[in-house]
Steps between C-alpha positions, in 0.01 A plus 500: 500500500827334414741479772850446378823495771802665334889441650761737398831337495709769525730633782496843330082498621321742332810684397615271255480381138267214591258743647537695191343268272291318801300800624325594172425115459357550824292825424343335177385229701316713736326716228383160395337515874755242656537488886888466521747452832861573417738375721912515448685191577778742636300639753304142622579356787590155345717201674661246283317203338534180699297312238748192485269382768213561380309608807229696270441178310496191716477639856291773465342551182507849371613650823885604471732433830570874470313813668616815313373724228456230256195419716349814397556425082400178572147627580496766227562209262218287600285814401711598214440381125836598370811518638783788280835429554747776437848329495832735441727195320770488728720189500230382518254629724559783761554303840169592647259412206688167492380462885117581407514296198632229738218581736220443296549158580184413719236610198620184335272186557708207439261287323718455181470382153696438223428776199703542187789266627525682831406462866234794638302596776199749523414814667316455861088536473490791765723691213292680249857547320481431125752716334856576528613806296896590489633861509847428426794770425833497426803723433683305202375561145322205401240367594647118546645631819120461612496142426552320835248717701243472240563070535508565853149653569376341208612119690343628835134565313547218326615284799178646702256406182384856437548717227843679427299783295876668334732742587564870441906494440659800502936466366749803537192629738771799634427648088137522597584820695602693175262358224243292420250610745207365314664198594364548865171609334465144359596373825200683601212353286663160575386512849173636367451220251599226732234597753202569216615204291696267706774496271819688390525589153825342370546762149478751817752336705735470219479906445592538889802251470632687162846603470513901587833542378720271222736224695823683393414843683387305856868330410669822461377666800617174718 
């Protein structure tokens, strides 16, 4: 059974837009037979990073100088496959998904090489982690306004030497509420697909991240 370890980003919980488009992500997974533990960053316990001196890379290994919450995500990761990342695009991230971003600090083993002109690490062997999928939404019409969370969680797979499998981007998500709700369908057999095939199906991502109503009527309802 795939285990996969799923953070939603948003203070709005389960009430809000990222939930909207997470949760049927989430129930296609499990049809697929998925094991999945949903935690909001909101709601974790979480103290701030104190990374700059790298206690959970030279003085202990792995362990983080912290005991809160992250504890427990740190040990559904190590069973966890995939990690889904649903990110609201705030300016940019919303203050307490910035904190567990910066937390995920002690999975990195700092044994690094040089790939493709730049400097990165690799995930710690007790992590079965090997995929990093982004749920990312945003209010603004296009889809550009997506652009620095995708690099972000794209740079932490990348940084970690696992797989940053893509990204279900949802723009002017608040127009999901009145039409297109085959988008959410599609959102659906993404989840499915990514558990049964291990892969997202970019011509399907591109029909959840179409425009759902022309540029100049999002402009005149500003």
């Amino acid at each position: 059974m795939t285990e996969v370890v799923v953070i939603n980003g948003s203070p709005r919980l389960n009430k809000g837009n990222t939930a909207m488009v997470l949760n049927p992500f989430i129930e296609g997974m499990e049809a697929a037979g998925a094991k999945i533990s949903l935690y909001h960053a909101s709601k974790l316990n979480l103290k701030q990073c104190n990374c700059g001196n790298l206690h959970c890379w030279n003085k202990a290994p792995g362990i983080c100088i912290h005991h809160d919450d992250m504890q427990i995500v740190l040990e559904a990761l190590k069973r966890a496959e995939i990690l889904v990342l649903g990110i609201p695009m705030y300016s940019p991230l919303p203050g307490a998904m910035q904190t567990f971003l910066n937390r995920l600090c002690p999975i990195i083993d700092p044994i690094l090489s040089f790939r493709e002109e730049r400097t990165r690490a690799k995930i710690r062997k007790e992590y079965k982690l090997n995929k990093i999928v982004l749920v990312g939404i945003c209010g603004w019409w296009e889809i550009e306004n997506l652009d620095t969370i995708v690099r972000i969680v794209r740079e932490i797979a990348d940084d970690a030497s696992i797989t940053f499998a893509g990204a279900i981007l949802r723009p002017h998500v608040d127009v999901l509420r009145f039409t297109g709700q085959d988008v959410l369908e599609n959102v659906k057999i993404a989840g499915s697909e990514l558990i049964t095939t291990g892969n997202l199906d970019p011509e399907l991502l591109t029909v959840i991240s179409r425009p759902l109503i022309p540029m100049e009527k999002y402009i005149d309802n500003l």
